[in-house]
C-alpha positions as CSV (number, residue, x, y, z in Angstrom):
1,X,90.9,84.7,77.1
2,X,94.2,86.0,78.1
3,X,94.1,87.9,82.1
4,X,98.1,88.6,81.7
5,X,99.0,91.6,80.6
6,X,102.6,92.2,78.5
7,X,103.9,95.5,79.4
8,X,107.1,96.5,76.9
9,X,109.4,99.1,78.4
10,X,112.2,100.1,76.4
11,X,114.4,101.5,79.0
12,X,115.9,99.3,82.0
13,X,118.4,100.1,85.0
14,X,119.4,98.2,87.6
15,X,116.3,98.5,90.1
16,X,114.0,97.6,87.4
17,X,112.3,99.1,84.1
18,X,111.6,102.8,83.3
19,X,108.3,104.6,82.3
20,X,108.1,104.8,78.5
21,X,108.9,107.9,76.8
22,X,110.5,109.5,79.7
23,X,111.2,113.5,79.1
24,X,115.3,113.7,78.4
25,X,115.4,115.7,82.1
26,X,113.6,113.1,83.6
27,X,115.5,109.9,82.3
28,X,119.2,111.4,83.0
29,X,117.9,111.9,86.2
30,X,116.3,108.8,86.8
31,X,120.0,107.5,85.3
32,X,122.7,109.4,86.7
33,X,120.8,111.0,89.7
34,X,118.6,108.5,91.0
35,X,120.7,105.7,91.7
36,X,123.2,107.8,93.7
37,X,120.5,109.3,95.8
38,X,119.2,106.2,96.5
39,X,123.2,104.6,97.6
40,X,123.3,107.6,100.1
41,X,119.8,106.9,101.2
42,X,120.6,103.3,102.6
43,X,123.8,103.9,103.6
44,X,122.2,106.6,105.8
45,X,118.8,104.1,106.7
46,X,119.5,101.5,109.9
47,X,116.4,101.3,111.2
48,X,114.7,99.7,108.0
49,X,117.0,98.8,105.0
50,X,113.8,98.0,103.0
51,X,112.7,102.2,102.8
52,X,115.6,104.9,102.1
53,X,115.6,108.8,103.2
54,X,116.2,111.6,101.2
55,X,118.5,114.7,102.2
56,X,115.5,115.7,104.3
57,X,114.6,112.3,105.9
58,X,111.8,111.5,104.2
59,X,111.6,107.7,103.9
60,X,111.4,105.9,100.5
61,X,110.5,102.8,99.1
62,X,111.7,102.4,95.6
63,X,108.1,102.2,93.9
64,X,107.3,105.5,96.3
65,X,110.7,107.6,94.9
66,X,110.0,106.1,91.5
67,X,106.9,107.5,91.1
68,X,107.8,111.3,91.2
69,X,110.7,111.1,89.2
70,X,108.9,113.5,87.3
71,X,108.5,115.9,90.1
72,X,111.9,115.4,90.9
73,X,113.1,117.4,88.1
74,X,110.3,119.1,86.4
75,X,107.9,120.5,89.2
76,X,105.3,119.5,90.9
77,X,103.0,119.3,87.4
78,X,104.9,116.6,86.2
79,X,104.2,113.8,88.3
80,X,103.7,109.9,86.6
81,X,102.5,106.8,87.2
82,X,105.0,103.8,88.0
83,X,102.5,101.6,89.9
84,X,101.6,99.5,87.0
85,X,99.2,101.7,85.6
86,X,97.5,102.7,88.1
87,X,96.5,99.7,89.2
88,X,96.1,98.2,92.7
89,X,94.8,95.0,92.7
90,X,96.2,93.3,89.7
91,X,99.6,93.7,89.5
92,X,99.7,90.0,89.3
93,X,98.3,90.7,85.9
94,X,101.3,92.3,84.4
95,X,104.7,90.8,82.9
96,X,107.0,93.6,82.6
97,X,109.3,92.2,79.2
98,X,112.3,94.3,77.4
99,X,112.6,94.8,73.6
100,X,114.2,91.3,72.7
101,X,111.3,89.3,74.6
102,X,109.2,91.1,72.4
103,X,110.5,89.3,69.5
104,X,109.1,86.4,71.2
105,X,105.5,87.7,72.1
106,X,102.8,88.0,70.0
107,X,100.6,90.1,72.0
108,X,102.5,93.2,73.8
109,X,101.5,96.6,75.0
110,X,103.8,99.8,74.8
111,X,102.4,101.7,77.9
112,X,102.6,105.5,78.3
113,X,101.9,107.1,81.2
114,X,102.0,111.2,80.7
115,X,103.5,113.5,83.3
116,X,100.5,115.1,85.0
117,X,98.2,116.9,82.8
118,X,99.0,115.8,79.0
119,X,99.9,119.7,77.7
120,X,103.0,118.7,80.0
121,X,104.0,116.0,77.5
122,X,102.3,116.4,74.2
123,X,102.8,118.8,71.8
124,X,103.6,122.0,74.3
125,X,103.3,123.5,77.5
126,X,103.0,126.7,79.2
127,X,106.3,126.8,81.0
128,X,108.9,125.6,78.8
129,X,109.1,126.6,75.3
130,X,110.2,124.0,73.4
131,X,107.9,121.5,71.6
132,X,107.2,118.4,73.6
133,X,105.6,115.0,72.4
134,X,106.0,111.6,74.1
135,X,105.8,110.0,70.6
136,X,109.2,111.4,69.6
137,X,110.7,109.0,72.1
138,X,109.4,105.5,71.0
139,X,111.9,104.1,69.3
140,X,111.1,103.3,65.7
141,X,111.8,99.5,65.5
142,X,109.0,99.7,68.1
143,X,107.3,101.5,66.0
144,X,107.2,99.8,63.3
145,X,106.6,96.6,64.7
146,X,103.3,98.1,66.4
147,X,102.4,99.2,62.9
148,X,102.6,95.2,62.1
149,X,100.6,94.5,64.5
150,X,102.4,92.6,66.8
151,X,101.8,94.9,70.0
152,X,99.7,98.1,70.9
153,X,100.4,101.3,72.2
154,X,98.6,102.3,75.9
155,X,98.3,105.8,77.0
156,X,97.1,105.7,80.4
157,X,95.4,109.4,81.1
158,X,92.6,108.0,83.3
159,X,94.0,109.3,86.4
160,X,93.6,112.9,84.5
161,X,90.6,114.9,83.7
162,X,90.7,117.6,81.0
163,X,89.6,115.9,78.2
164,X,88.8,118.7,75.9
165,X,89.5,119.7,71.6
166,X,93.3,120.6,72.8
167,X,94.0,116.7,74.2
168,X,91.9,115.1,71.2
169,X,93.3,117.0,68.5
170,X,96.7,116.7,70.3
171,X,96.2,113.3,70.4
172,X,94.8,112.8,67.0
173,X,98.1,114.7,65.6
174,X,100.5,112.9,67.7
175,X,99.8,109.7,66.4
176,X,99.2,110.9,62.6
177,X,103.1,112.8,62.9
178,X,104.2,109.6,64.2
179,X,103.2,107.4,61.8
180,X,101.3,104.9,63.7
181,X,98.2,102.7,62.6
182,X,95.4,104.7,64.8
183,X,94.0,101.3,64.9
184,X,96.5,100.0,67.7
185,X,97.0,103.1,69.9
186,X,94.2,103.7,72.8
187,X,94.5,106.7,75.3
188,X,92.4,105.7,78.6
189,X,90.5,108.3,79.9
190,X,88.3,109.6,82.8
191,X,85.4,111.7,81.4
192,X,81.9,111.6,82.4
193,X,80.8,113.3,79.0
194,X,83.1,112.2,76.6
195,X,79.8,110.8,74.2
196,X,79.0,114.7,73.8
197,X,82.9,115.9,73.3
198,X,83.8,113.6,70.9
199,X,80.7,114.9,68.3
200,X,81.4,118.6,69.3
201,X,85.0,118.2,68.7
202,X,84.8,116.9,65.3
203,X,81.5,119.1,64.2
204,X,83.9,121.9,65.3
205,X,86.7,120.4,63.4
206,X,85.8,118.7,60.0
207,X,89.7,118.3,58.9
208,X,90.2,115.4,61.1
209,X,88.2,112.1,59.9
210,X,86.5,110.0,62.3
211,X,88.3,106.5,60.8
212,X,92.3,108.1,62.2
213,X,91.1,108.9,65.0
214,X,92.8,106.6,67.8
215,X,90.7,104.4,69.6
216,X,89.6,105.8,73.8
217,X,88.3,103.7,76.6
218,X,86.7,106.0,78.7
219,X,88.2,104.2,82.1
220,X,86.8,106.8,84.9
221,X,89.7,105.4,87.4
222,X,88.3,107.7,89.9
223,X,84.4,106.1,90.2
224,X,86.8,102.4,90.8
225,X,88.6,104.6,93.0
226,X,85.2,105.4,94.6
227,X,86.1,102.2,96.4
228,X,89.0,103.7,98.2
229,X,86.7,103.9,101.1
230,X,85.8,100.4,101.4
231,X,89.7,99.8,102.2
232,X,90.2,103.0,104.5
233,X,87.3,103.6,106.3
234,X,84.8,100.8,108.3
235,X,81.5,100.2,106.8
236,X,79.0,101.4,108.9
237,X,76.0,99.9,109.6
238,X,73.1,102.9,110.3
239,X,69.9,102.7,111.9
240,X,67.8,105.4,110.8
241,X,66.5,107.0,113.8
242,X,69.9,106.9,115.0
243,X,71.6,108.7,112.2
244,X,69.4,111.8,112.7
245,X,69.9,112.2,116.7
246,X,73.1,114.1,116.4
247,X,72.4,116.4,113.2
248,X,73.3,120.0,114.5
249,X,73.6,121.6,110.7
250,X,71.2,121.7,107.5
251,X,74.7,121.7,105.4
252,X,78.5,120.4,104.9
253,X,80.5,122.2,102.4
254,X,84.1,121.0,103.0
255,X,86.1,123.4,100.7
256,X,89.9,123.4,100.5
257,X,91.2,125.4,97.4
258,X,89.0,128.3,96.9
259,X,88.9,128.1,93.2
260,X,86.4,129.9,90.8
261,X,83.2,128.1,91.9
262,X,84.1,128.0,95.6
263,X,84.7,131.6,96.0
264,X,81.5,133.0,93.5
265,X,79.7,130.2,95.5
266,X,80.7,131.1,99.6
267,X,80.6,135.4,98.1
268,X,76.8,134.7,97.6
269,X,76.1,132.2,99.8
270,X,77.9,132.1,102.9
271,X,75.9,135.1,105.5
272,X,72.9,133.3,104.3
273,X,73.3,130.0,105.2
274,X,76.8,130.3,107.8
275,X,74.5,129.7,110.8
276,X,72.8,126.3,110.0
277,X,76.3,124.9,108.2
278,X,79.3,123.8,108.7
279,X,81.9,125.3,106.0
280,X,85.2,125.1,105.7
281,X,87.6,127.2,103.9
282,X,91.2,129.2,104.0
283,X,91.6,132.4,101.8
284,X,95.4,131.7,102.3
285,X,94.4,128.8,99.1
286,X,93.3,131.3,97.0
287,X,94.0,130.0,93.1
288,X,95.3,132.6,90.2
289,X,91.9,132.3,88.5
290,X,89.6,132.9,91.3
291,X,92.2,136.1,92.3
292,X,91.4,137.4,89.2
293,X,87.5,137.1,89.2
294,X,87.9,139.7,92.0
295,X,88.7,142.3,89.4
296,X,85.1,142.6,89.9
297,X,84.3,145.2,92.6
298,X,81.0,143.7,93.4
299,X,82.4,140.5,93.8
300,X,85.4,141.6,95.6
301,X,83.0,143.5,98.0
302,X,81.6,140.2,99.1
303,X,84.6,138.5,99.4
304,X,86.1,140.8,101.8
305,X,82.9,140.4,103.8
306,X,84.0,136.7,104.3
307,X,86.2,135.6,106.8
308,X,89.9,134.7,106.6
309,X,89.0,131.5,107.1
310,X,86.6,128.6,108.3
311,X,87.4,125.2,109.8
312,X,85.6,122.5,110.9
313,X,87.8,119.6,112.0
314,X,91.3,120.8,111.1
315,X,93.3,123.8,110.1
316,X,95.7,121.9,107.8
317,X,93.6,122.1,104.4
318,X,96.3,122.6,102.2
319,X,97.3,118.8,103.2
320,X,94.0,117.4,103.9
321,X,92.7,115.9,100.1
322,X,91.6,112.6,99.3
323,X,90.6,109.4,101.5
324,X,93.4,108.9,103.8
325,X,91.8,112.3,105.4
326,X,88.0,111.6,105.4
327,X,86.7,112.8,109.0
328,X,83.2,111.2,109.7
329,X,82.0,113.7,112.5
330,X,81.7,116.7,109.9
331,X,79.0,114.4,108.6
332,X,77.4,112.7,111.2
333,X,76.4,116.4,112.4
334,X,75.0,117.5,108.8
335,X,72.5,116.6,106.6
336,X,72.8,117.2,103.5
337,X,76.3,117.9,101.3
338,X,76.9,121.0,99.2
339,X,79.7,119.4,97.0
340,X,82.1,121.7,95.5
341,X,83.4,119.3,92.8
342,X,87.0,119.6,91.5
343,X,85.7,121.7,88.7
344,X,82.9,123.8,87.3
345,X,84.4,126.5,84.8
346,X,86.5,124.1,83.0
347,X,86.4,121.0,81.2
348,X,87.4,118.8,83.6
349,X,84.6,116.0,83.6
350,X,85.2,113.8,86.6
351,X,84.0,112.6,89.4
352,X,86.1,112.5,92.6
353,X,86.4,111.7,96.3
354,X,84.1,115.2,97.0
355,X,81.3,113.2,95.6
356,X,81.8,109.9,97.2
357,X,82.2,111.0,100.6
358,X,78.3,111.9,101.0
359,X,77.2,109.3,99.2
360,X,79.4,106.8,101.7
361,X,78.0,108.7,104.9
362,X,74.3,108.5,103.4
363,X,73.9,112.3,102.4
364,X,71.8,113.7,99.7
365,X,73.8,116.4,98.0
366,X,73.9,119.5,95.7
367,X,76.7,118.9,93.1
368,X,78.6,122.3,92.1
369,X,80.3,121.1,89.5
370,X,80.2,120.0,85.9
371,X,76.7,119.3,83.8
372,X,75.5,116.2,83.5
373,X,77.3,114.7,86.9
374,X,73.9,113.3,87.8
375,X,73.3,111.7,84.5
376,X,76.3,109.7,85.0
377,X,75.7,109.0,88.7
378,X,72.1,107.4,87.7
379,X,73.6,105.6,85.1
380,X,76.2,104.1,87.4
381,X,73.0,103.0,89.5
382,X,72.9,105.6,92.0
383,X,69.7,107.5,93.1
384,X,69.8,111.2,93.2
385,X,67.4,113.3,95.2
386,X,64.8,115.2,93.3
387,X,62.8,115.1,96.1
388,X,64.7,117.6,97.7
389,X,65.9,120.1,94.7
390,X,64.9,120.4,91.5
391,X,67.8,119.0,89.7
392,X,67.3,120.3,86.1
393,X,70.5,122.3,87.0
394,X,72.2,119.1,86.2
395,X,71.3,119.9,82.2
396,X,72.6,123.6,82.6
397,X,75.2,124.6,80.1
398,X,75.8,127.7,80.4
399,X,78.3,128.0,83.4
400,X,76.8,130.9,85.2
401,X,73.1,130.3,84.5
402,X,73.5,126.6,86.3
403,X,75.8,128.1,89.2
404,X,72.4,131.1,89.9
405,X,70.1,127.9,89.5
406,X,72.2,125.9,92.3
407,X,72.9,129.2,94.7
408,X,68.5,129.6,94.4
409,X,68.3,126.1,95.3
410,X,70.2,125.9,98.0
411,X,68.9,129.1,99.6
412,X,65.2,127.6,98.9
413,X,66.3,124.3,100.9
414,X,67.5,126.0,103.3
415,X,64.2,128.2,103.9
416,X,63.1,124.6,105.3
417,X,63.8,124.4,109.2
418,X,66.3,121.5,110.8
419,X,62.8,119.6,111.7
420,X,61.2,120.0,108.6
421,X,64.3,118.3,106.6
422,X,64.9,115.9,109.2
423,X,61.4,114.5,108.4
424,X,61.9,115.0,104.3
425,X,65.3,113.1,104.6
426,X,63.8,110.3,106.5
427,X,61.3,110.3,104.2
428,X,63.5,108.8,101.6
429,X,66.6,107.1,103.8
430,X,66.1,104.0,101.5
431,X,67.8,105.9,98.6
432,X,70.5,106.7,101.0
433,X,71.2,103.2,102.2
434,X,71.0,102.2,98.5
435,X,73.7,104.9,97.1
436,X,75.7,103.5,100.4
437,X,75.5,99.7,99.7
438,X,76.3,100.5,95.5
439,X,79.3,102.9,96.5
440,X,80.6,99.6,98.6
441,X,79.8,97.3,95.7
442,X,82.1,99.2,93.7
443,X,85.0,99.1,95.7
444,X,84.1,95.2,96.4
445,X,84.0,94.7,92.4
446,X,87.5,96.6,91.8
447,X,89.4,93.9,90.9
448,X,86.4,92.9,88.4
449,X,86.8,96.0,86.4
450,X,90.7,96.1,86.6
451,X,90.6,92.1,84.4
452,X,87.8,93.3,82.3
453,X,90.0,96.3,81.1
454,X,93.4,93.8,80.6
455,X,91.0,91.5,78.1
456,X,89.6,94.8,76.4
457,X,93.7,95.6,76.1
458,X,94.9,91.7,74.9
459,X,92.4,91.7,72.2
460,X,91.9,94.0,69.0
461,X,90.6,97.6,69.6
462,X,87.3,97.1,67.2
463,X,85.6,100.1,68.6
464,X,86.6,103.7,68.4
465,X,85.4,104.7,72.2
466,X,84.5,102.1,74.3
467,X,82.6,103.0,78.0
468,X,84.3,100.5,80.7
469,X,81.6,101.2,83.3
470,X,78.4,101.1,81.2
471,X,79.6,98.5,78.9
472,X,78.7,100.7,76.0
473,X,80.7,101.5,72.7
474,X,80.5,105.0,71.3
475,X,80.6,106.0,68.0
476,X,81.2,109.0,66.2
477,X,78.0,111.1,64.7
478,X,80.3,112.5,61.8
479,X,82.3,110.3,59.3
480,X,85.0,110.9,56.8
């Protein structure tokens, strides 16, 4: 079975090949733009002439400018992938080829990496008025000779959330306008519920047939991401008595935007449980939705009880996100997370660094986030922590009814003294070691999951959603 991966880009300059299906804004300035900025740059670099600087000095490397070409010229919402899909340790695995080696491949894939969230590139978007669709820029010899089978098309959304009826019926008619065999297009994706979407989206919409729908791999880049922290931060080896000598707080909540669910959560929450936690937040990071949940005077009211802000370990939140930034004290003084996921409100099914920081610094945790997180936690082998809440908040639906179940919760948790959890936690410190030792297994197994996606890729798509993680093919409740 075939490990190398033939990538087919269209588009070529001088420093190498181009993301497929650039926007026309994007290319010329990839084109015309790019390749000036980056003379001037090493003309003006002596200390290094392997990195460049911008206007500002910023130094570049050309995979580093590459990548936010998008950026560049569209805003910060239109960022894309140039790393090879995303991927980090098999790059080795990929043979860039142009449009006349084709001719000399059997196998190829057309990849497609979207700028930023997919309303940016197919079919519309909010800010600019004109219809957009990455599959009026494949060329149609291409085209055609994917419709012949002789290659596949890849659209990599797996480092994206939002899967929802506007991406799969976007999708669905992308492909169908196009005129490609659904059969040989795939869209990865990074959904913890996409078994349940898929069914609601075509119960709620019976014109689309289940047999044209493209095929999905439902990749969840961020769980292999999960091992992020085996590369950045030193696995620690705890002794359980220890771990607890230092624990000053019952909670951690590290908040950085105050979103929707952050701010209803800290309004209700925060003069109850602000003496036995450690919070952070800024009201300078206020987002447009959560401003305008405050149209509510009793909200509002509680808000303004809150202070401007809270830190723990830094006053730079607005540049604090992700692994590079993990500080280990906020834990080692806490014991048990109050994660703020990403989102709550929205369909936005993934799970991120906010989740895999306890579970790395052996914390039980409260997820504020999307239903079902748990479910796909346990099935990913992790152990949750019924012992401590009652976590039938995890089957909730109905946004507000699960957010009053978590704020109860939490308050009843925290009626517990610090002794009394100290002794619960202990109690169960096994489960703790064991989400540890699977959250490093993951990041040891990276480059596992990264070759069993390039043979799902080389081979025919026989399946209409395929789970990478729990080796499981999905099929669709409804046929046409």
């Amino acid at each position: 079975m075939p490990h190398k991966l033939n990538l087919l880009y269209d588009k070529w300059d001088l420093y190498g090949h181009l993301p497929n299906c650039l926007d026309k804004n994007v290319l010329e300035y990839a084109i015309y733009v790019y390749p000036k900025l980056r003379q001037e740059g090493l003309q003006n670099t002596k200390d290094d002439t392997s990195f460049w600087t911008d206007g500002y000095g910023f130094k570049y490397n050309e995979l580093t400018h590459r990548t936010y070409l998008g950026e560049k010229t569209l805003g910060p919402g239109f960022n894309m992938w140039t790393n090879e899909l995303g991927f980090t340790y098999s790059v080795d695995g990929f043979n860039p080829i142009n449009y006349l080696e084709s001719k000399n491949i059997r196998n190829w894939i057309y990849p497609i990496e979207p700028f930023g969230h997919l309303h940016h590139s197919l079919n519309f978007d909010l800010n600019r008025k004109e219809r957009i669709s990455f599959f009026d820029y494949i060329p149609p010899e291409i085209i055609q000779d994917i419709n012949d089978g002789k290659g596949k098309i890849l659209i990599n959304y797996a480092h994206e959330g939002w899967v929802g009826d506007f991406l799969l019926k976007s999708y669905y008619m992308g492909v169908q306008d196009a005129k490609i065999n659904p059969n040989n297009v795939v869209m990865l994706i990074n959904d913890t519920n996409i078994k349940k979407k898929l069914n609601g989206f075509f119960q709620r919409h019976p014109m689309f047939s289940t047999r044209q729908m493209p095929k999905l791999i439902n990749y969840c880049y961020y769980v292999i991401q999960s091992g992020a922290f085996f590369r950045f931060t030193p696995n620690m080896q705890i002794n359980s008595e220890d771990y607890f000598l230092n624990k000053k707080f019952k909670f951690l909540s590290l908040n950085r935007r105050l979103n929707e669910h952050r701010l209803i959560l800290l309004a209700n929450l925060y003069n109850e449980i602000k003496d036995s936690s450690s919070i952070s937040f800024d009201k300078t990071m206020i987002t447009n939705d959560a401003n305008e949940l405050l149209q509510n005077k009793e909200l509002l009211e509680k808000y303004n009880n809150l202070p401007n802000n809270s830190f723990i370990d830094t006053t730079e939140l607005n540049s604090t996100n992700g692994y590079r930034h993990d500080a280990s004290e906020p834990f080692k003084e806490s014991l048990i997370s109050i994660v703020t996921e990403t989102s709550f409100f929205h369909q936005n099914d993934f799970i991120s660094e906010k989740t895999w920081k306890p579970l790395w610094h052996f914390q039980p945790f409260i997820v504020v986030g999307r239903p079902y997180t748990l479910k796909y936690l346990k099935q990913l082998g992790y152990k949750t922590f019924d012992w401590l809440f009652d976590e039938r908040y995890d089957e909730i639906e109905n946004d507000m009814d699960r957010m009053d179940f978590i704020i109860n919760e939490i308050k009843k948790v925290n009626s517990y003294t610090l002794e009394e959890l100290n002794i619960k936690i202990k109690e169960h410190f096994s489960d703790l070691e064991h989400n540890h030792n699977t959250l490093l297994a993951y990041g040891e197994s990276r480059l596992f999951w990264e070759k069993e996606l390039i043979k799902i890729l080389n081979n025919p798509f026989n399946f209409d959603c395929y789970d990478l993680l729990n080796k499981k093919y999905i099929s669709y409740e409804k046929t046409i």
